[in-house]
C-alpha positions in Angstrom: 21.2 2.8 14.8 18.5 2.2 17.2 15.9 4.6 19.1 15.2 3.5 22.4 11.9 4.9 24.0 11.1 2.3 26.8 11.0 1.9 30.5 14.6 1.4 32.4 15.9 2.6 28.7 19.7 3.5 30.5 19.8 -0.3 31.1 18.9 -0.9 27.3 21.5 1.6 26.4 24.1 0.4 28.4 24.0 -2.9 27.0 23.3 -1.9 23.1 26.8 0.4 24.1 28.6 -2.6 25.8 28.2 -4.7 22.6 28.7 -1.8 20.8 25.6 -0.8 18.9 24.4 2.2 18.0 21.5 3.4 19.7 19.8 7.0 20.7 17.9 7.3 23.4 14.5 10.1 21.6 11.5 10.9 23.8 10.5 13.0 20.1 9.6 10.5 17.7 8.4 12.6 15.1 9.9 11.7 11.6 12.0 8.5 13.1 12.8 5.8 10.4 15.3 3.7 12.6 14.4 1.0 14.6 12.4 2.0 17.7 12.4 -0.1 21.1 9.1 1.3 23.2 7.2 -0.6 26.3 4.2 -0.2 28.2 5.9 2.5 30.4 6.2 5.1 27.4 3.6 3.7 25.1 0.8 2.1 27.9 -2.0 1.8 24.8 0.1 1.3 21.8 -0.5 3.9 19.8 2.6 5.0 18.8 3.7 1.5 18.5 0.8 1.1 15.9 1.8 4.4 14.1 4.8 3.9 13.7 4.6 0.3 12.6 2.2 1.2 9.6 4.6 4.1 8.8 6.7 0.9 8.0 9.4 0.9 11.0 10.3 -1.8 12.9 9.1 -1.7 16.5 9.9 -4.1 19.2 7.4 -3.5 22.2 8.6 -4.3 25.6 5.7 -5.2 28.1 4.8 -7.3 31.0 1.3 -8.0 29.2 1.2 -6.1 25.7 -2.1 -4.1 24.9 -4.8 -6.6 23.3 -4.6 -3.9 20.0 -1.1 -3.9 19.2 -0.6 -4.5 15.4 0.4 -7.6 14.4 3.9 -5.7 12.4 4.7 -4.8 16.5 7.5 -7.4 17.3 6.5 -8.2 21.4 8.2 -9.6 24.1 6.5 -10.0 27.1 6.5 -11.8 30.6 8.6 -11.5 33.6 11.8 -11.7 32.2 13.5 -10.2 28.9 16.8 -11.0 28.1 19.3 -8.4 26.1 19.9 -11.4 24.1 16.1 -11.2 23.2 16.3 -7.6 22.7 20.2 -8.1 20.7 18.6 -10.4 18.1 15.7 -8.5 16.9 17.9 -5.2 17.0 20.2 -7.1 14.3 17.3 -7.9 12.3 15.6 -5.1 12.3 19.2 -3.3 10.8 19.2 -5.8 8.3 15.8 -4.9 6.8 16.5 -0.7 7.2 19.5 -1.5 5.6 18.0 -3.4 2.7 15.1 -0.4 2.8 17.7 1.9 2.0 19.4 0.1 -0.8 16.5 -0.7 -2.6 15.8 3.3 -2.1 18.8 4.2 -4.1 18.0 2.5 -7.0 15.9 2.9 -9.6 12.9 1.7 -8.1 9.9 -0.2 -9.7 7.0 0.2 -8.0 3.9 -1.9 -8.1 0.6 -0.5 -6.1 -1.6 -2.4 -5.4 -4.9 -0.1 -4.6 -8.0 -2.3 -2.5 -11.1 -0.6 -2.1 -13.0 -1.7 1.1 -16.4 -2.2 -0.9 -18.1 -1.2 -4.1 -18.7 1.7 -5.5 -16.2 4.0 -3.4 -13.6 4.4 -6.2 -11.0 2.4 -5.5 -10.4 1.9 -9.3 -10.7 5.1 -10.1 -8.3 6.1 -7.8 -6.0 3.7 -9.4 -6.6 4.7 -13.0 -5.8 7.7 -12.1 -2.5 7.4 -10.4 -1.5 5.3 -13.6 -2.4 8.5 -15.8 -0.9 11.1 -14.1 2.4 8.9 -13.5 2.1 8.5 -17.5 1.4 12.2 -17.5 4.7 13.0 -16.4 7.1 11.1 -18.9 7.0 8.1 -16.4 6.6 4.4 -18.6 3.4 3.1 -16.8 1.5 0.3 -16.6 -2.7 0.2 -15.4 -3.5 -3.6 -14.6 -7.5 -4.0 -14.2 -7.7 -7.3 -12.0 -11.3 -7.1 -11.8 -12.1 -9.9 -14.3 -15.8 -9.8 -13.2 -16.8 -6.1 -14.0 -13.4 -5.0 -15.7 -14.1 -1.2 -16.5 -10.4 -0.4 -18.6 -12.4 -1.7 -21.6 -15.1 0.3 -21.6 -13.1 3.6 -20.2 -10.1 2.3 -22.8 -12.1 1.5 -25.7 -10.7 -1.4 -26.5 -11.3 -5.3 -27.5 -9.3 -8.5 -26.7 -8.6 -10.8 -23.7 -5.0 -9.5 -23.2 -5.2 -11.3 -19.5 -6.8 -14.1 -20.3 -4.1 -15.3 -22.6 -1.3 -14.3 -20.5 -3.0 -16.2 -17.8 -3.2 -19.2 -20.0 0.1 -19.4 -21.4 1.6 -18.9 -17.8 -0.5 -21.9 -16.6 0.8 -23.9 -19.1 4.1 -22.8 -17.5 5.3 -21.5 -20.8 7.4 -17.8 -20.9 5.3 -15.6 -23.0 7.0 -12.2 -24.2 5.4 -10.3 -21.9 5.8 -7.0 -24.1 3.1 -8.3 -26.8 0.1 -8.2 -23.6 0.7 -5.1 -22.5 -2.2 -2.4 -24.9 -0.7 1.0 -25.9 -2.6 2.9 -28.8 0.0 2.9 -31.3 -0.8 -1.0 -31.6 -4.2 0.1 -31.7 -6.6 0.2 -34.8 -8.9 3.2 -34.5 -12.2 4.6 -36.3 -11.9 8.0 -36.5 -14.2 8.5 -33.5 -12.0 7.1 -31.3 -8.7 8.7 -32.6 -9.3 12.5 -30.7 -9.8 10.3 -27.5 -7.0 8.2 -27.8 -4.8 11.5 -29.0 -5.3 12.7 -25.1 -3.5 9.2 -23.6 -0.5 10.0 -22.5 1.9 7.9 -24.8 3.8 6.4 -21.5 0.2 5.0 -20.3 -0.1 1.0 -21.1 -2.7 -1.0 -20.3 -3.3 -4.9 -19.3 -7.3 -6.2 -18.6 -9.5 -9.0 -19.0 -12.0 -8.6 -21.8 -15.6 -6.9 -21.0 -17.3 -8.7 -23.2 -16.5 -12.6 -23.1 -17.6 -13.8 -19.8 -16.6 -15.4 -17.0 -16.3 -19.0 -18.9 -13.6 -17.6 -20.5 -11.3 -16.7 -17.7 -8.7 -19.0 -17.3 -9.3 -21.3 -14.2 -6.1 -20.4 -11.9 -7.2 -22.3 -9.2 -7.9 -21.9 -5.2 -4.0 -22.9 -3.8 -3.3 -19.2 -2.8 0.3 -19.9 -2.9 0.2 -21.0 -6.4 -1.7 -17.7 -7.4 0.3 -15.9 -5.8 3.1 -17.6 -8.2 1.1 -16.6 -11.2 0.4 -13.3 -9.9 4.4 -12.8 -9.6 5.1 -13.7 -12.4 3.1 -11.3 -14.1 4.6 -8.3 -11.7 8.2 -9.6 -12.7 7.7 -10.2 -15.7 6.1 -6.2 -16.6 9.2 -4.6 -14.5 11.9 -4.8 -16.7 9.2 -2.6 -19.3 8.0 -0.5 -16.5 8.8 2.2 -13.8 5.4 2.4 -11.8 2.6 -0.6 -12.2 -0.9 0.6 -10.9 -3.3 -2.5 -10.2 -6.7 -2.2 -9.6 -8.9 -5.4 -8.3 -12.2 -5.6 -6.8 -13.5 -5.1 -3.6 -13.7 -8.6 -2.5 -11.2 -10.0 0.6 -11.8 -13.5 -0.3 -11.4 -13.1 -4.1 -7.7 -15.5 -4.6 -6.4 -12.9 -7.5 -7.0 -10.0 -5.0 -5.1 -11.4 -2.0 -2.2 -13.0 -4.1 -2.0 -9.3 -5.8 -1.7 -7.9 -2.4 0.6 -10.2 -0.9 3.5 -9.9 -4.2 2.8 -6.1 -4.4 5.4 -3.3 -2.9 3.1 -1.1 -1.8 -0.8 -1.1 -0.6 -3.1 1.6 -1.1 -6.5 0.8 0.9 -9.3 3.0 -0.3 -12.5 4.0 2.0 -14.7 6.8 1.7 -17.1 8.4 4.9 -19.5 6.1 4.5 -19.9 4.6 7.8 -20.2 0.8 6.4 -16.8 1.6 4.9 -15.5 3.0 8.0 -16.9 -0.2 9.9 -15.7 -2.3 7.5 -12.3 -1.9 7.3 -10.8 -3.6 10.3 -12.8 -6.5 9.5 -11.0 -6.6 6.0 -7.9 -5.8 7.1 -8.0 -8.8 9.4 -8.9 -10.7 6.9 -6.4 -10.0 4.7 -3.7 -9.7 7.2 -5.0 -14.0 8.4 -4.1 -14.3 4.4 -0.7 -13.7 4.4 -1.3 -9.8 3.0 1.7 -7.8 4.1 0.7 -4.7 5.8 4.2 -2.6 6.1 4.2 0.4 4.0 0.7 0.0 4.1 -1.4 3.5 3.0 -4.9 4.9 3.5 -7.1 7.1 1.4 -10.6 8.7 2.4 -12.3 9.3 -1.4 -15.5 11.5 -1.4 -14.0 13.7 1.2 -15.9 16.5 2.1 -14.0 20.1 1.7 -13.4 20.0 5.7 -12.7 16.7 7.2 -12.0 15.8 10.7 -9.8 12.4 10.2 -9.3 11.7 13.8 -12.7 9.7 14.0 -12.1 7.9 11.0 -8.5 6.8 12.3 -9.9 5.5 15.8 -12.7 3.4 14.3 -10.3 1.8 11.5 -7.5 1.7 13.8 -4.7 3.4 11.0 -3.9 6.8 10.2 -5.2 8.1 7.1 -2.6 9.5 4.7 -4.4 11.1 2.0 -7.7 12.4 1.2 -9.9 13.1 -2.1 -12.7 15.7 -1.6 -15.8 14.7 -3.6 -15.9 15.9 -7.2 -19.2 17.1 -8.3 -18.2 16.8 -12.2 -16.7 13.7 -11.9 -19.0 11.7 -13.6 -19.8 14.1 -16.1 -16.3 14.3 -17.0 -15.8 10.3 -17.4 -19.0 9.8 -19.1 -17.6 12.2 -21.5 -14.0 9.5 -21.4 -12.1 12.8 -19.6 -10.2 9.8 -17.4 -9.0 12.2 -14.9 -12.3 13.4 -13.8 -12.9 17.2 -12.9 -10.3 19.5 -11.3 -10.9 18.3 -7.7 -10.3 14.7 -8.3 -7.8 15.7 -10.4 -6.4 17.8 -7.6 -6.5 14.7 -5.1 -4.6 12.4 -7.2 -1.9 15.3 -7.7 -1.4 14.9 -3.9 -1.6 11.4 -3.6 1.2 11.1 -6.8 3.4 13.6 -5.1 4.1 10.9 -2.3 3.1 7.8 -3.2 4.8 7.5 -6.4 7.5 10.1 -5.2 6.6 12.7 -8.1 8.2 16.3 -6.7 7.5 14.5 -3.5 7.9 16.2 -0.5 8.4 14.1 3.0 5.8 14.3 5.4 6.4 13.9 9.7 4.7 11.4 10.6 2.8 13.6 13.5 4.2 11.6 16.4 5.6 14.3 18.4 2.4 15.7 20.7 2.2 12.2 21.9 6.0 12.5 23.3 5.8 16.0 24.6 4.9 15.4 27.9 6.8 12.2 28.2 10.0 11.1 30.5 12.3 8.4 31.5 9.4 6.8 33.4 10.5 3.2 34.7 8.5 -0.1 35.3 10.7 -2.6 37.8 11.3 -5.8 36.4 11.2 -5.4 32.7 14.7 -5.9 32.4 
């Protein structure tokens, strides 16, 4: 099935119909997961193009001269001709990969997050830590991978010593199969003073744990190299290696676009979480690093967006037009959150607490309920407007 939103669309649907595909003609676009055929008749700026794109549906724009800020997940043809051909081809593929979408749905899925904060200090790791814990929470096996082998935080948080990712890093290089099962910390391989016991007693006992060592030093982390491609190999392997243990994998990483063992994380993840908060160098920021990472071979379907350090009442709208996405969650500033994690409480206080309930809900599809994707005001006014010579 495709949805057909574009100029001269009976002339699209009379062809999709000739070679017998299915297709709708929709002016409401609100909640649409199909395949989606707009041009600059019905969509002149792109906008819904965009939205709909990071919402993870395929889109094939139809223009004589596309908008200069289309995403770059938009599929375009332009000029003075398009052919059905054209138009036929990309409709198959873009059936394939719903269909795939869907199988993959059905089954048991493993998810790996990967969750990229735009800069320092916004709690981007936190936000990831958290996730981990309250999948864990809920009876769900999960992994927490700290990628940050510069300022690791899990051992200090965790409590724990050993370079866990260092050798697992080592013996991959060496292109040996390690059992993966003997990285990954969980406190009943753990030996405890009695101080640390009570702590460790509040860990859920589905939460694991994989992280470089906080006290060693960069000379000790393996040297994996600068051939992205290969990293991204090593990183794989890692990520394929955990999923047969694991239902959700949360990863962490710092906030550095050029950092190898972030963008190779990104690019072998299934999902990306992108973390900013209201700081307007964050908010500037982000196109800059999405561009970045995008030029790096980062996928950016499925793509989602959280605002941390929200105030109580935010107006998103802003935000979205300067970073050029829309934001899916938010996380309202905690007053007691660092209170609570100096005291090792790793959920922070109830508000943060509260956010990453939300975020879970969706993201990780715990009692999730689906959201519409807010399309519809866009459409309400629209009709079969035509533009000669498209087709």
């Amino acid at each position: 099935m495709v949805v057909i939103n574009a100029s001269k669309i009976e002339k699209i649907t009379e062809y999709a119909i000739n070679d017998r595909i299915p297709c709708e003609e929709r002016l409401d676009l609100g909640g649409v997961s199909q395949p989606v055929i707009l041009s600059d008749a019905t969509d002149p700026y792109g906008e819904v193009a965009n939205t709909l794109s990071s919402n993870g549906v395929p889109v094939l724009y139809i223009a004589y001269q596309a908008p200069l800020n289309l995403s770059s997940m938009v599929t375009v043809l332009s000029g003075e001709e398009v052919s059905w051909e054209d138009i036929k081809r990309w409709i198959q593929k873009a059936n394939e990969r719903v269909n795939q979408q869907v199988q993959i749905a059905s089954l048991n899925i493993k998810r790996t997050i990967g969750v990229f904060g735009i800069q320092p200090g916004i709690g981007a790791g936190s936000i990831a830590r958290g996730l981990a814990l309250y999948s864990a929470q809920q009876g769900i096996k999960t992994l927490y991978i700290d990628l940050n082998y510069r300022f690791p935080k899990a051992p200090y948080l965790i409590g724990y010593k050993g370079n866990y990712l260092e050798e697992l890093l080592d013996t991959l290089l060496m292109h040996e199969k390690p059992n993966m099962e003997n990285y990954f910390l969980h406190k009943s391989k753990m030996t405890l003073t009695k101080q640390q016991q009570d702590f460790f007693k509040r860990l859920p006992d589905d939460f694991y744990v994989l992280s470089p060592s906080g006290e060693l030093g960069l000379e000790y982390f393996p040297n994996i190299g600068t051939d992205l491609d290969q990293v991204t190999d090593l990183v794989k392997k890692i990520i394929d290696g955990a999923k047969p243990y694991f239902e959700n994998i949360l990863i962490s990483m710092s906030s550095d676009p050029d950092e190898i063992l972030n963008l190779a994380t990104l690019r072998v993840c299934d999902q990306r979480l992108f973390v900013t908060d209201t700081n307007p160098s964050s908010v500037y920021l982000f196109d800059q690093r999405m561009k970045l990472l995008i030029d790096s071979g980062v996928p950016m379907d499925g793509t989602q967006v959280v605002v941390t350090k929200a105030p109580a009442k935010l107006d998103v709208e802003p935000i979205e037009k300067i970073i050029g996405q829309p934001i899916h969650y938010t996380v309202e500033y905690d007053p007691h959150f660092v209170k609570e994690i100096n005291e090792l409480n790793l959920m922070g206080g109830d508000v943060f607490k509260a956010g990453i309930t939300k975020i879970a809900e969706t993201l990780l599809g715990i009692k999730a309920e689906k959201k519409q994707s807010g399309i519809r005001s866009w459409f309400s006014s629209s009709s079969k407007t035509t533009k000669a010579g498209v087709l």
